[in-house]
N, C-alpha and C positions, 0 to 999 in steps of 0.2 A: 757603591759601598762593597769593601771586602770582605766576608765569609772568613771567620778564624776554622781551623784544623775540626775544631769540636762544633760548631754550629752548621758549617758543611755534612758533618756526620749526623747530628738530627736533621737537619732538610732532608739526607737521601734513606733515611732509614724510617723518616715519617712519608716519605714521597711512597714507597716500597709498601709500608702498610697499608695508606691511602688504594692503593692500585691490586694489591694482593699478591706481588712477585715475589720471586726468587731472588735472590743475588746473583743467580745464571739467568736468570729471565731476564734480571736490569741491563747486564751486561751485557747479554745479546742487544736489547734495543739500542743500547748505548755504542754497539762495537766495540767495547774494551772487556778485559778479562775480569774473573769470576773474584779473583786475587785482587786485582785493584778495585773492585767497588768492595768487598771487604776490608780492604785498608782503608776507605773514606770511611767507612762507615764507625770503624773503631777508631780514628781520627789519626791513622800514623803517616797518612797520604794525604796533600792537596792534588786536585784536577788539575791537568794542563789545560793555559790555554781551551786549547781544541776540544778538549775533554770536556770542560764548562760548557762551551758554544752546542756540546752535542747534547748535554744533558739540562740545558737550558731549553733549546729546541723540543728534546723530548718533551720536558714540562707542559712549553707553548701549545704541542700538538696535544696533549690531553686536557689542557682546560676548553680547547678548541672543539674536541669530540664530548665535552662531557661529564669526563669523567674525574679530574679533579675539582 
């Protein structure tokens, strides 16, 4: 199932509370920039690809440690 514009932007911006980061912090973990996780967030960007698979990954590895 696909993720519209706006419901990608509540995942990463409930993900972000959940954790207590930044939008420079997300981005750092993510490797994308500070600019594109504030465009998901405000919904005027979807992820690439690649982008998802990192930010999927990140997910995986914090419920893994814990902390989601």
């Amino acid at each position: 199932m696909t993720l519209t514009a706006d419901e990608f932007a509540n995942t990463v911006k409930s993900l972000r509370a959940r954790l207590s980061l930044s939008q420079e912090d997300l981005s750092k973990e993510l490797g994308v920039s500070f600019a594109t996780i504030n465009r998901w967030e405000n919904g005027k960007n979807h992820p690439s690809k690649l982008a998802l698979k990192q930010f999927e990954r990140f997910c995986k590895e914090q419920l893994e440690q814990g902390k989601l």
